[in-house]
CHARMM-style PDB file with segment names, atoms N, HN, CA, C and O in Angstrom:
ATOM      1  N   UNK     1      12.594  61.844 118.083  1.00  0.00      PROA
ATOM      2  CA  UNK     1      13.892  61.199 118.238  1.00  0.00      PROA
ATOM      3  C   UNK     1      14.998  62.085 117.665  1.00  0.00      PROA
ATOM      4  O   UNK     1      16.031  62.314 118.294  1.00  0.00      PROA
ATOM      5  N   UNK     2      14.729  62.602 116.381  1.00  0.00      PROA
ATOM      6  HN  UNK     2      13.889  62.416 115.870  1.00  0.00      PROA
ATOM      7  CA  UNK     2      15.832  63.902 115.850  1.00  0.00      PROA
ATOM      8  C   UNK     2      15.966  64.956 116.748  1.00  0.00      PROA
ATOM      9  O   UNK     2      17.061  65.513 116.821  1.00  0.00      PROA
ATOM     10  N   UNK     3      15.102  65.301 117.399  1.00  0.00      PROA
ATOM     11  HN  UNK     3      14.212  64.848 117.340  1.00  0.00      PROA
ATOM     12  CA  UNK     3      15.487  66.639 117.930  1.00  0.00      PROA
ATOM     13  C   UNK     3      15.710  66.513 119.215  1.00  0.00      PROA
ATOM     14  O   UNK     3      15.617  67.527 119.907  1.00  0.00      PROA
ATOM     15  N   UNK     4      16.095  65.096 119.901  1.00  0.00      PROA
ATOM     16  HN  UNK     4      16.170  64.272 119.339  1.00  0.00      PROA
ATOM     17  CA  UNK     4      16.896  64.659 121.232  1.00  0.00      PROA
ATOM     18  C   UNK     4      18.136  64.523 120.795  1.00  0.00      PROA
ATOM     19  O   UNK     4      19.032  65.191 121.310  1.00  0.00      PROA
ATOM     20  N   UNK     5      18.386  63.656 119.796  1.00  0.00      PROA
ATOM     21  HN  UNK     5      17.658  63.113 119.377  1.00  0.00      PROA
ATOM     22  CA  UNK     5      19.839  63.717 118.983  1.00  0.00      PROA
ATOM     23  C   UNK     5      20.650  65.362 118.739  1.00  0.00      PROA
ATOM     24  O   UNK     5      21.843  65.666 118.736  1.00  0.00      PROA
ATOM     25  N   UNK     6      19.546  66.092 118.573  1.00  0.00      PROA
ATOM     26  HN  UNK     6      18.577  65.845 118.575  1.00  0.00      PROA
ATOM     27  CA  UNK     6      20.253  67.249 118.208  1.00  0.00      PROA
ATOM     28  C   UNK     6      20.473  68.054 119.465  1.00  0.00      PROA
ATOM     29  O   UNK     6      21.576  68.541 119.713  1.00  0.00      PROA
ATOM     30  N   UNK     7      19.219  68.225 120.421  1.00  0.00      PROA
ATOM     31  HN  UNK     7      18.323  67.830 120.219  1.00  0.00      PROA
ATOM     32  CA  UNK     7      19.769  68.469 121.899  1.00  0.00      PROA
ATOM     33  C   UNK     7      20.569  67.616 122.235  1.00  0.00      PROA
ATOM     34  O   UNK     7      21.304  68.530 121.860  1.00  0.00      PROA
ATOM     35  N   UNK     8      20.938  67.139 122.423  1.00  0.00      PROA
ATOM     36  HN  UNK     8      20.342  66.396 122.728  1.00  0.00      PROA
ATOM     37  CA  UNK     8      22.617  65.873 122.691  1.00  0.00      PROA
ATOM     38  C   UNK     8      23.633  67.248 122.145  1.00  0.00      PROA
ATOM     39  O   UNK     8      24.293  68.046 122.810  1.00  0.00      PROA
ATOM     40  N   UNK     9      23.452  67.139 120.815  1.00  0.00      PROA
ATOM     41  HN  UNK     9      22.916  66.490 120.274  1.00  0.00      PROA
ATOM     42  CA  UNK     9      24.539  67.628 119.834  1.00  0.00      PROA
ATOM     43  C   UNK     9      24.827  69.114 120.716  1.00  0.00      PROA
ATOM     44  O   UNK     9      25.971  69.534 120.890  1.00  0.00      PROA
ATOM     45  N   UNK    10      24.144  69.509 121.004  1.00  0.00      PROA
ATOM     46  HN  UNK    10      23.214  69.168 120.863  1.00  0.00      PROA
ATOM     47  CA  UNK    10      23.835  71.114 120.956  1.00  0.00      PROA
ATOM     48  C   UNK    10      24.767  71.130 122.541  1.00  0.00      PROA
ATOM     49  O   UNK    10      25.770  71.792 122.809  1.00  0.00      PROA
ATOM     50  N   UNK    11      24.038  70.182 123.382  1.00  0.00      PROA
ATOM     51  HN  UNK    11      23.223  69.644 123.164  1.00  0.00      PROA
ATOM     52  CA  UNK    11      24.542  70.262 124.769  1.00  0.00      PROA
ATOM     53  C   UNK    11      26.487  69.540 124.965  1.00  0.00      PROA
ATOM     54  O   UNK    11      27.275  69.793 125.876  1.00  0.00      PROA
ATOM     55  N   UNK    12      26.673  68.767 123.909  1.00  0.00      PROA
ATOM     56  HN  UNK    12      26.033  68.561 123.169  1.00  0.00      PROA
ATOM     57  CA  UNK    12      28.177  68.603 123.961  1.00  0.00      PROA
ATOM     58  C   UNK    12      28.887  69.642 123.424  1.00  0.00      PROA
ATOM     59  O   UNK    12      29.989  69.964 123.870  1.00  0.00      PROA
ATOM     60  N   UNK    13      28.253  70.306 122.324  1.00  0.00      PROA
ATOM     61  HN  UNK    13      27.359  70.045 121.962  1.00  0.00      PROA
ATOM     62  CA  UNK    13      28.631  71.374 121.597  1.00  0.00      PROA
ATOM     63  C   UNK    13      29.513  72.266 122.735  1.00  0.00      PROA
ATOM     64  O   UNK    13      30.700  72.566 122.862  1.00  0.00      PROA
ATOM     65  N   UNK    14      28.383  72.497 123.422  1.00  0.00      PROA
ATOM     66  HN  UNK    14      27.418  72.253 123.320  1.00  0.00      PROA
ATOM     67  CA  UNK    14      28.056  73.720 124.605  1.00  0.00      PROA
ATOM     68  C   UNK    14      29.959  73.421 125.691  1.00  0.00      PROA
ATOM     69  O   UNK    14      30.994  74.039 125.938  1.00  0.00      PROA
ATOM     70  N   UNK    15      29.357  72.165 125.942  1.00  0.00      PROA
ATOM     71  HN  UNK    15      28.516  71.663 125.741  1.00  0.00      PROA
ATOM     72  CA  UNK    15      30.335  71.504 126.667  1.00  0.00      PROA
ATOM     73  C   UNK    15      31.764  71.167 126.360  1.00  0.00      PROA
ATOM     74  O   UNK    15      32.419  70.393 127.058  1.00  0.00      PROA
ATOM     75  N   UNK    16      32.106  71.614 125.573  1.00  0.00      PROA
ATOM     76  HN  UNK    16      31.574  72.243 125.006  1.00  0.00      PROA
ATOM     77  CA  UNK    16      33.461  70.949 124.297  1.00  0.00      PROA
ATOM     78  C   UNK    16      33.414  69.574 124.232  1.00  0.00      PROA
ATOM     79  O   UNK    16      34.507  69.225 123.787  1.00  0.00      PROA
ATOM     80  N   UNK    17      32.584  68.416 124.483  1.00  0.00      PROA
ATOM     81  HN  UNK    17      31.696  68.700 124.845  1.00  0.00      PROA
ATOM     82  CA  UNK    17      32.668  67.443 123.874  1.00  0.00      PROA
ATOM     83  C   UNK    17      32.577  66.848 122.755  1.00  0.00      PROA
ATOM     84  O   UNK    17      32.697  65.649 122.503  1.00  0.00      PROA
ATOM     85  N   UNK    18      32.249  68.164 121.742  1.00  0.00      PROA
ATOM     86  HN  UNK    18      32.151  69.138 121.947  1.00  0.00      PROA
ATOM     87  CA  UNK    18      31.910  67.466 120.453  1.00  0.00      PROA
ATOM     88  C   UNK    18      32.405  67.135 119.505  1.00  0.00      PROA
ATOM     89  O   UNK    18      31.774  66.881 118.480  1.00  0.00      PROA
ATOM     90  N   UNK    19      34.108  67.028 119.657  1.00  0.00      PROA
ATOM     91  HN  UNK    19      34.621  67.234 120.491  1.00  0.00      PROA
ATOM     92  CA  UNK    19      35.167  66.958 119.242  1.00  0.00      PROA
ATOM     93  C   UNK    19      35.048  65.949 119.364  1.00  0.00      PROA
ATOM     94  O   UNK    19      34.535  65.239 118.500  1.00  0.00      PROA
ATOM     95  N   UNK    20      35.539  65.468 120.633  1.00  0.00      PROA
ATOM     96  HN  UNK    20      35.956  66.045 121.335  1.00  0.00      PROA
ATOM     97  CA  UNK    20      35.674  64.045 121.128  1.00  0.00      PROA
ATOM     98  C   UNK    20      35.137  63.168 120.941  1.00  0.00      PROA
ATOM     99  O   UNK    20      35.737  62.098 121.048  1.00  0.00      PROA
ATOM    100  N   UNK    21      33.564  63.188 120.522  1.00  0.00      PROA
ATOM    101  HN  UNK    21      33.077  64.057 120.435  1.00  0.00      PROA
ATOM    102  CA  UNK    21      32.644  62.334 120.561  1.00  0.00      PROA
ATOM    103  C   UNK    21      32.217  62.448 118.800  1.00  0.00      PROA
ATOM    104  O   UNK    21      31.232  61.910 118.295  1.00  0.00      PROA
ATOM    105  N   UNK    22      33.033  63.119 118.220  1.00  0.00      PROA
ATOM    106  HN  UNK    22      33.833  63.556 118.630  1.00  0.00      PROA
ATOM    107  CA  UNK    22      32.876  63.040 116.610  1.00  0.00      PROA
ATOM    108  C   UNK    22      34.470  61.887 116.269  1.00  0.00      PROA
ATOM    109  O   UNK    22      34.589  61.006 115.417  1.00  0.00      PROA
ATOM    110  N   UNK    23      35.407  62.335 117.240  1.00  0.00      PROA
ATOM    111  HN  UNK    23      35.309  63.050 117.932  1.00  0.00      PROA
ATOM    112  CA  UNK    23      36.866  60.887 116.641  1.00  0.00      PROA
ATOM    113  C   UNK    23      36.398  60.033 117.138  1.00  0.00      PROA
ATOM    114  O   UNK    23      36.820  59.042 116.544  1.00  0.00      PROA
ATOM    115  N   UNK    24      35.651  59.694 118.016  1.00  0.00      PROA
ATOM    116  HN  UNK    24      35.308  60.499 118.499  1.00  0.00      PROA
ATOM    117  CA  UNK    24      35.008  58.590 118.473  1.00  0.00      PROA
ATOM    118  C   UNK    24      34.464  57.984 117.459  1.00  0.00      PROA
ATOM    119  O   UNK    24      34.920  56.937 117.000  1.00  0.00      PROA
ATOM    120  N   UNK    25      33.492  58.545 117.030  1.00  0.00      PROA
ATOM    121  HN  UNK    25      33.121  59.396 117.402  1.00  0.00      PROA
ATOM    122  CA  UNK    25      32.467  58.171 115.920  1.00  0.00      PROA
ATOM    123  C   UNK    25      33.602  57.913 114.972  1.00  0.00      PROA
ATOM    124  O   UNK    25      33.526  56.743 114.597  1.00  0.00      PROA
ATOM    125  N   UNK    26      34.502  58.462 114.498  1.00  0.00      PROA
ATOM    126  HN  UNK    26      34.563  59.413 114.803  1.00  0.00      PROA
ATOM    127  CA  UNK    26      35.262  57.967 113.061  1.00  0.00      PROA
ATOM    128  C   UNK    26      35.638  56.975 113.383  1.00  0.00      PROA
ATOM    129  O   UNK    26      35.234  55.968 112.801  1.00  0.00      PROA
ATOM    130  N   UNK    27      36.524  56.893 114.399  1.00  0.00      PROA
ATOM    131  HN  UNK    27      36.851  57.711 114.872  1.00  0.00      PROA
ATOM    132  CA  UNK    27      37.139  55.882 114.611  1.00  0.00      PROA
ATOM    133  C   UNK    27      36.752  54.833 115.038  1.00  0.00      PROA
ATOM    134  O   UNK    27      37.672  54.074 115.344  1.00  0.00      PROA
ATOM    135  N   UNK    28      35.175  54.234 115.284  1.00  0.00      PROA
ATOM    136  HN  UNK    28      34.428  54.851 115.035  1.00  0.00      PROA
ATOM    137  CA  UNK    28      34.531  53.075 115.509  1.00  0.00      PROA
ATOM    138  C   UNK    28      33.944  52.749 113.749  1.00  0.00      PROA
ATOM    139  O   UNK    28      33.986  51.648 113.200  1.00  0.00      PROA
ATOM    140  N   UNK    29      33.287  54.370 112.974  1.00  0.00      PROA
ATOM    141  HN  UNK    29      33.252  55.265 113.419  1.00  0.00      PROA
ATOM    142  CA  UNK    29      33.489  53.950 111.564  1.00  0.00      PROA
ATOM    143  C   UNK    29      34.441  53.468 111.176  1.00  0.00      PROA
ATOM    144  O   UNK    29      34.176  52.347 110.743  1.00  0.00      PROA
ATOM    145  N   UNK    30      35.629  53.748 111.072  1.00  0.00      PROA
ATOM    146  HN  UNK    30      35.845  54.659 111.424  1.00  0.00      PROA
ATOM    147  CA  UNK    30      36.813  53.152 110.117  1.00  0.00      PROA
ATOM    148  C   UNK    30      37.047  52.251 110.832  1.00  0.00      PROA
ATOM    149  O   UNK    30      37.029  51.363 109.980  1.00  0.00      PROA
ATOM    150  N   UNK    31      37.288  51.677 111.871  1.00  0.00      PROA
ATOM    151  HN  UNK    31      37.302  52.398 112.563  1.00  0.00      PROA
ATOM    152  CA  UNK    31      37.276  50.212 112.629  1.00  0.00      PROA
ATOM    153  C   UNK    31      36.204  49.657 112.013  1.00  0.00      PROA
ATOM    154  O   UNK    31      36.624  48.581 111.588  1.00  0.00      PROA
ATOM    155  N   UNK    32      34.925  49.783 111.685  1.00  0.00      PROA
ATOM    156  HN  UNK    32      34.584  50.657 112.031  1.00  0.00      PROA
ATOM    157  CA  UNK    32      33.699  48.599 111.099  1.00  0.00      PROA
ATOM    158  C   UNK    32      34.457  48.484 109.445  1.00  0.00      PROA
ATOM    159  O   UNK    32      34.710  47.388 108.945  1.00  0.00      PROA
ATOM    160  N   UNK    33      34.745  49.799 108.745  1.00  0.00      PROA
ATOM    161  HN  UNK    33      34.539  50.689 109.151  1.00  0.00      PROA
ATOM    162  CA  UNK    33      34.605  49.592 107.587  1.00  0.00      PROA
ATOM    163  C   UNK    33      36.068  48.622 107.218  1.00  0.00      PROA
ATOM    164  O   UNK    33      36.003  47.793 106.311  1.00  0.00      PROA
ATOM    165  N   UNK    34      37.070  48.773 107.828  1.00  0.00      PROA
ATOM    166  HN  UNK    34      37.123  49.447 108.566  1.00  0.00      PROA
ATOM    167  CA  UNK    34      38.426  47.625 107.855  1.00  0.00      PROA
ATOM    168  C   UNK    34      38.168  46.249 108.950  1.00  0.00      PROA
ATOM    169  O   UNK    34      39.052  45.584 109.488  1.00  0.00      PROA
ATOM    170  N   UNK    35      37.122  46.125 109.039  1.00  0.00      PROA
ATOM    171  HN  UNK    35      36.403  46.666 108.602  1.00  0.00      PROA
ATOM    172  CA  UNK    35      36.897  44.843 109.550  1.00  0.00      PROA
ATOM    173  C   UNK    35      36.184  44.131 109.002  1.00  0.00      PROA
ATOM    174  O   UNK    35      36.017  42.974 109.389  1.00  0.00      PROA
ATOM    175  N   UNK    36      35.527  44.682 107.868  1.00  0.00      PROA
ATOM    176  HN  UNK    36      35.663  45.621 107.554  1.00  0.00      PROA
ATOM    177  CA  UNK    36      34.220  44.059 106.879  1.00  0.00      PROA
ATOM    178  C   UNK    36      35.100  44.151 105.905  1.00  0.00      PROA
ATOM    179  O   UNK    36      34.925  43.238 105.098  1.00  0.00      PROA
ATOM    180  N   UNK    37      36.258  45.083 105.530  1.00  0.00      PROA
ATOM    181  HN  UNK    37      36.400  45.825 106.186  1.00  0.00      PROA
ATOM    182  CA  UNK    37      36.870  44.486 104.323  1.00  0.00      PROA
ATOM    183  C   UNK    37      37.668  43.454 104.446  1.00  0.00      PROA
ATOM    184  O   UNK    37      37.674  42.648 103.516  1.00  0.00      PROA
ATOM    185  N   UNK    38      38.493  43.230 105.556  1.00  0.00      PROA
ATOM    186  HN  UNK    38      38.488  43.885 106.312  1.00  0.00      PROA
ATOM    187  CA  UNK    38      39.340  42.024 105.616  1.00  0.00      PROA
ATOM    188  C   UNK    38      38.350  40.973 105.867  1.00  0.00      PROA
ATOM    189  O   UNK    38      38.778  40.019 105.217  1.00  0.00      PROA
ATOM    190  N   UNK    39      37.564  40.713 106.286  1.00  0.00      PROA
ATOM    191  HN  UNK    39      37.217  41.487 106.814  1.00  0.00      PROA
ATOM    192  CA  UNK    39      36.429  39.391 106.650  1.00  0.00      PROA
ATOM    193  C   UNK    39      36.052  39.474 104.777  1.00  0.00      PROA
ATOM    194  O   UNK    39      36.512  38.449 104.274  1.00  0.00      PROA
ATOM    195  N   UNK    40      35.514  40.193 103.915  1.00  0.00      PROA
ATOM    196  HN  UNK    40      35.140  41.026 104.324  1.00  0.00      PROA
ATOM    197  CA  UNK    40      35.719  39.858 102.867  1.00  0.00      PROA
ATOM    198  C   UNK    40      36.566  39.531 101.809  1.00  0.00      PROA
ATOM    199  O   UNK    40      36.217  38.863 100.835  1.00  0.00      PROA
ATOM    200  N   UNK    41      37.808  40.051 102.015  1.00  0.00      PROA
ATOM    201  HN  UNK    41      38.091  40.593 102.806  1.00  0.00      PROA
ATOM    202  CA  UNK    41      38.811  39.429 101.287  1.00  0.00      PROA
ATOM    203  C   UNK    41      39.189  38.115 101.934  1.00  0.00      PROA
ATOM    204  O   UNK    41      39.680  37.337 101.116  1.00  0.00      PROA
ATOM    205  N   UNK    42      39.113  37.706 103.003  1.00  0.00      PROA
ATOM    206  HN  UNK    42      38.714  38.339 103.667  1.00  0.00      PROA
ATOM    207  CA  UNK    42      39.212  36.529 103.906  1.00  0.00      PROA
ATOM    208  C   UNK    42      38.365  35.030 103.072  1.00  0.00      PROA
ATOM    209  O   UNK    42      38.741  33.896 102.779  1.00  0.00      PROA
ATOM    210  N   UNK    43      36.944  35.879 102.914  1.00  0.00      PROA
ATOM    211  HN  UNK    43      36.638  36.801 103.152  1.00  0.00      PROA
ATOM    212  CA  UNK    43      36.272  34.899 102.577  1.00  0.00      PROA
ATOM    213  C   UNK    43      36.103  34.601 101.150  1.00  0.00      PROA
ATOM    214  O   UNK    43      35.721  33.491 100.779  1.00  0.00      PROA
ATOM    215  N   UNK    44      36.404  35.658 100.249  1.00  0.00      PROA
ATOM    216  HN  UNK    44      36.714  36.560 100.550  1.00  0.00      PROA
ATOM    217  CA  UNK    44      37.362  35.694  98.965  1.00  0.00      PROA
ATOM    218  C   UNK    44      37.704  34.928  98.790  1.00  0.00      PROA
ATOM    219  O   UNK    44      37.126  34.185  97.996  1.00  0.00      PROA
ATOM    220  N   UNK    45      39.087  34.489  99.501  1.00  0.00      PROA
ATOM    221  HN  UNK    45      39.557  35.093 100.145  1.00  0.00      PROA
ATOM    222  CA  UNK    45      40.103  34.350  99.159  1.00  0.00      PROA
ATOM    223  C   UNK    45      39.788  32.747  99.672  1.00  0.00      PROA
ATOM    224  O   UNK    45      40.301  32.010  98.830  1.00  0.00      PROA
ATOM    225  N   UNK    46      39.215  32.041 100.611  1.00  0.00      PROA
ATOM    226  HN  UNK    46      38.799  32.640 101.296  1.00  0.00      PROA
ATOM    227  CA  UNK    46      38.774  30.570 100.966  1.00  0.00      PROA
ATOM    228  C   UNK    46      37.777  30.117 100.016  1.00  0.00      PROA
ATOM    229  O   UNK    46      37.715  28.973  99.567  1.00  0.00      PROA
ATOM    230  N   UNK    47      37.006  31.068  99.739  1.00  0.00      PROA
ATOM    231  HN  UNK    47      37.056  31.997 100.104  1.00  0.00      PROA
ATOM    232  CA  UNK    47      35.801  30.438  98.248  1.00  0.00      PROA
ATOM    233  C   UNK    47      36.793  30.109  97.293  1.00  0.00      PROA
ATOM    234  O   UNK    47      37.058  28.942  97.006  1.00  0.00      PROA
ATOM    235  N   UNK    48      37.461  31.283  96.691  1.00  0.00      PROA
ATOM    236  HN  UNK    48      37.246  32.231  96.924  1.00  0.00      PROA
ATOM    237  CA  UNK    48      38.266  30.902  95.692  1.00  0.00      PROA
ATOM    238  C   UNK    48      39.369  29.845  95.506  1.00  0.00      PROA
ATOM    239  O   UNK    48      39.818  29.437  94.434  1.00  0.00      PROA
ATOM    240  N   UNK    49      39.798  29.397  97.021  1.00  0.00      PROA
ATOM    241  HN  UNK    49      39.433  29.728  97.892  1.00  0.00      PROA
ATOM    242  CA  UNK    49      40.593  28.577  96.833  1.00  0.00      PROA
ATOM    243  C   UNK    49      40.113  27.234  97.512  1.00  0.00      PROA
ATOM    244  O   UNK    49      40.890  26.320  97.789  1.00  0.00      PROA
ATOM    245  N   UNK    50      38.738  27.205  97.756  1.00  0.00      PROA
ATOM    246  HN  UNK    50      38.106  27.948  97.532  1.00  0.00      PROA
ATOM    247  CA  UNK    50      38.015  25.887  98.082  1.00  0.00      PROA
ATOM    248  C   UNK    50      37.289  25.409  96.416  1.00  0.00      PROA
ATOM    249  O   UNK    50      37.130  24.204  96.220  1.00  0.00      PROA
ATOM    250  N   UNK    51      36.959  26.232  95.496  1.00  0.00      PROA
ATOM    251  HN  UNK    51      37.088  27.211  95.655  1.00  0.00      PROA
ATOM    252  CA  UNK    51      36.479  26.259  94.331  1.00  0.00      PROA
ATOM    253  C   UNK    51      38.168  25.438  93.276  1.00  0.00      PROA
ATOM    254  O   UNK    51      38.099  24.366  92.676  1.00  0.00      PROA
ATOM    255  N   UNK    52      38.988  25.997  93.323  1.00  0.00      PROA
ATOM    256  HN  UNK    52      39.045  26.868  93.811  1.00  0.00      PROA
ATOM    257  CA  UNK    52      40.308  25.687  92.519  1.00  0.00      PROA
ATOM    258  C   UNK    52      41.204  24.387  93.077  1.00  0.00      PROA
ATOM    259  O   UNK    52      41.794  23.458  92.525  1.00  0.00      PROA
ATOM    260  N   UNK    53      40.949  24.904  94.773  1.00  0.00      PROA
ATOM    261  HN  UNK    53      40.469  25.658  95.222  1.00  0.00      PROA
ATOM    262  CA  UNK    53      41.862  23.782  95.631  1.00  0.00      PROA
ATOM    263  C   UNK    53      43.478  24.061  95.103  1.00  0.00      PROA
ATOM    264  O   UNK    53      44.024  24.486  94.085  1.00  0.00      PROA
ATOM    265  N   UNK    54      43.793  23.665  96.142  1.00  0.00      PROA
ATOM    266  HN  UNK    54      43.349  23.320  96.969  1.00  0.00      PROA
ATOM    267  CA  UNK    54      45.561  24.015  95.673  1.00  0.00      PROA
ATOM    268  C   UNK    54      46.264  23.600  94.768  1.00  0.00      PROA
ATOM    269  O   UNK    54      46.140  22.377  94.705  1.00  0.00      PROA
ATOM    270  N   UNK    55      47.026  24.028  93.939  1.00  0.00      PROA
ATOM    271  HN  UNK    55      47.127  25.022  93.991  1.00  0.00      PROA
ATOM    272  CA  UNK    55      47.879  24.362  92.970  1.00  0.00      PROA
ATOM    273  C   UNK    55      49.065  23.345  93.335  1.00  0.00      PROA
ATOM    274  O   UNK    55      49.285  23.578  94.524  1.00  0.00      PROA
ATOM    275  N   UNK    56      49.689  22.625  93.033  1.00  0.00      PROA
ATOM    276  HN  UNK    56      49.510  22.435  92.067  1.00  0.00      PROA
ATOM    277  CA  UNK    56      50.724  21.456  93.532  1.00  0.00      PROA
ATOM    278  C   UNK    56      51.626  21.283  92.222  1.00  0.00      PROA
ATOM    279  O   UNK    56      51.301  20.718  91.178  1.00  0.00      PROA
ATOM    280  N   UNK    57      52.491  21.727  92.441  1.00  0.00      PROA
ATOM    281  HN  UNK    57      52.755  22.187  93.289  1.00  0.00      PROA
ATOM    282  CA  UNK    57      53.674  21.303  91.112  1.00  0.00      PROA
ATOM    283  C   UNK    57      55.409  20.855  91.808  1.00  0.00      PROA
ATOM    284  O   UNK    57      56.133  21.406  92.637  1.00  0.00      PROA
ATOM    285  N   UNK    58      55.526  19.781  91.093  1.00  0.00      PROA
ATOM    286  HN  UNK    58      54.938  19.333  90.420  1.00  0.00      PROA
ATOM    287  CA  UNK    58      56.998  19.616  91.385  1.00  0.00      PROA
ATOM    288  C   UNK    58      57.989  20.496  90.780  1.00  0.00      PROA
ATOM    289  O   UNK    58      58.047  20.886  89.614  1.00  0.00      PROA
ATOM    290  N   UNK    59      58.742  20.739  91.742  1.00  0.00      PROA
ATOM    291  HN  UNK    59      58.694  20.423  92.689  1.00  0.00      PROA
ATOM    292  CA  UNK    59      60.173  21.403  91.266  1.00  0.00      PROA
ATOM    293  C   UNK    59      61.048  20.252  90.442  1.00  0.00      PROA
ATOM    294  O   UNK    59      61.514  19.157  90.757  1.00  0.00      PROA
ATOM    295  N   UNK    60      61.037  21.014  89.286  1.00  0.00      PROA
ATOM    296  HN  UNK    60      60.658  21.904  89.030  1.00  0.00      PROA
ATOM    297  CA  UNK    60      62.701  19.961  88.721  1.00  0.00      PROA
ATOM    298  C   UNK    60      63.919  19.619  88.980  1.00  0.00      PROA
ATOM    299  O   UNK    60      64.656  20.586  88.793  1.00  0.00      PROA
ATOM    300  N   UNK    61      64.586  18.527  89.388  1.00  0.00      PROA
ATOM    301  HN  UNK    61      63.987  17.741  89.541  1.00  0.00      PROA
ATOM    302  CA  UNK    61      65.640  17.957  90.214  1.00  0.00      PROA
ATOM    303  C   UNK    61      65.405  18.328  91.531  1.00  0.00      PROA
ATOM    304  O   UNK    61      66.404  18.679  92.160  1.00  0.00      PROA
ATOM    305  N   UNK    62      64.267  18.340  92.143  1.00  0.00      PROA
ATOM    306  HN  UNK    62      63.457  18.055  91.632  1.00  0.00      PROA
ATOM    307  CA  UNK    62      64.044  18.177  93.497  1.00  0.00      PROA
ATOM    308  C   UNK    62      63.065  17.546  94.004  1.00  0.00      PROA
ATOM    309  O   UNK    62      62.133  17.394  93.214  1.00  0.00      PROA
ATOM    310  N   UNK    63      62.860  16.955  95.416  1.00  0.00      PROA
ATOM    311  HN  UNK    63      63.617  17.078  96.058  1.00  0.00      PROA
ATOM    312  CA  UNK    63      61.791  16.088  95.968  1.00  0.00      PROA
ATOM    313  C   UNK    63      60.639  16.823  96.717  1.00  0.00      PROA
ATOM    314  O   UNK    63      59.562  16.331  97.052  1.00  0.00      PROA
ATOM    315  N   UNK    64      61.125  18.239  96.935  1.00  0.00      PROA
ATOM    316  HN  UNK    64      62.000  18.639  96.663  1.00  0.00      PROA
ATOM    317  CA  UNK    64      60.037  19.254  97.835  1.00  0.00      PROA
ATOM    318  C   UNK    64      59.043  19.744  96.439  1.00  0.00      PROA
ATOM    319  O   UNK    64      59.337  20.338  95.402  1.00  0.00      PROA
ATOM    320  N   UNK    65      57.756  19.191  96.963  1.00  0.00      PROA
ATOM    321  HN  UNK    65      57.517  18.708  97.806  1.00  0.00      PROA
ATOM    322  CA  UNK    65      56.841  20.441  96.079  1.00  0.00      PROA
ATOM    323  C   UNK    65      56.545  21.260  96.777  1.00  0.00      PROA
ATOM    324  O   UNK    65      56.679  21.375  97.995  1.00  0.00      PROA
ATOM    325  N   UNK    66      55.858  22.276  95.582  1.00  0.00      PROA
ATOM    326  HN  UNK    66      55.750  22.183  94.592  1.00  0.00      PROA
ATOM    327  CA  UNK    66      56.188  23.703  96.075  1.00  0.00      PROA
ATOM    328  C   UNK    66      54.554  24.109  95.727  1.00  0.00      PROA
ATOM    329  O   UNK    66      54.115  23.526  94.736  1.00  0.00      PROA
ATOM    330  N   UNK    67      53.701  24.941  96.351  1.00  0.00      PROA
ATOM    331  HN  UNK    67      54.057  25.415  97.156  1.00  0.00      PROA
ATOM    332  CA  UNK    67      52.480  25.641  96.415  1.00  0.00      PROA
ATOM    333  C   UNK    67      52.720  26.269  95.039  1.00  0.00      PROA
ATOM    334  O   UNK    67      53.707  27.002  95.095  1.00  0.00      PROA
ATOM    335  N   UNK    68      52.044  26.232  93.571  1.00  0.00      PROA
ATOM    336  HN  UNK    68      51.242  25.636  93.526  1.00  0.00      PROA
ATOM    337  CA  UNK    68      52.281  27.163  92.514  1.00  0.00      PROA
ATOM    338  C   UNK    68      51.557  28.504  92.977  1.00  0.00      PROA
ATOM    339  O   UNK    68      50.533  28.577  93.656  1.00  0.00      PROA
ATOM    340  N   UNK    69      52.284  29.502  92.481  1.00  0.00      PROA
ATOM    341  HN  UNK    69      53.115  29.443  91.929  1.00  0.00      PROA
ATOM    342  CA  UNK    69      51.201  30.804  92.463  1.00  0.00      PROA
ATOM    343  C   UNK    69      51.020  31.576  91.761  1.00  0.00      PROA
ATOM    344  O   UNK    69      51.789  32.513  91.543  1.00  0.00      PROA
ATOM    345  N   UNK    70      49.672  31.333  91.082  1.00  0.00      PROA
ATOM    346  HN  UNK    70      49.047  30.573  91.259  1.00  0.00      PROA
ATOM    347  CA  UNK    70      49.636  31.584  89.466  1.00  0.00      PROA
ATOM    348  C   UNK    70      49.601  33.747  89.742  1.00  0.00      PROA
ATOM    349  O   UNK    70      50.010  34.539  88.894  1.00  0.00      PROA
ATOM    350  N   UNK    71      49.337  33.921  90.353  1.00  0.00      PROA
ATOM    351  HN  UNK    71      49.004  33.277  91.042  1.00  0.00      PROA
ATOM    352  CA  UNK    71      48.318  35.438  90.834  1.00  0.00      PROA
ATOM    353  C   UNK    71      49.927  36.252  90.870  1.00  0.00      PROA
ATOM    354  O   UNK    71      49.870  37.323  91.475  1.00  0.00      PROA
ATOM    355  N   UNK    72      51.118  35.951  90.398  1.00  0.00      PROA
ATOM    356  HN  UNK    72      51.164  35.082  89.907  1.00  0.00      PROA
ATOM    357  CA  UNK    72      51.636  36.947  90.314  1.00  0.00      PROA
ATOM    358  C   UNK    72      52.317  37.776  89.198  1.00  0.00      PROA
ATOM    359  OT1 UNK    72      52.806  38.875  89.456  1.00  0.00      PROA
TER     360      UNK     72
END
């Protein structure tokens, strides 16, 4: 199986595709690796605030409450 991978390699090489087919490759890497970090800060961020539940405080001399936000 390695040394079909590497005839691949060898024959795009040959061909100038191997440029092309290496930004390819990054750029489907860095597309997985920023799609698994936002799906984890996503789910972060719903644990943590299904665990605490929302923060609710009245404003003084007013009738609107306001979302507190302790995190800044």
């Amino acid at each position: 199986m390695g040394l079909v991978i590497v005839i691949i390699l060898l024959l795009a090489a040959m061909a100038g595709l191997l440029g092309t087919i290496l930004k390819v490759a990054l750029g489907v890497a860095l597309g997985m690796f920023v799609g698994v970090a936002v799906i984890a800060w996503f789910a972060t961020w719903r644990i943590r605030r299904a665990i605490r539940g929302p923060q609710w405080r009245r404003m003084k001399g007013s009738s609107v409450e306001v979302l507190d936000r302790r995190y800044r």
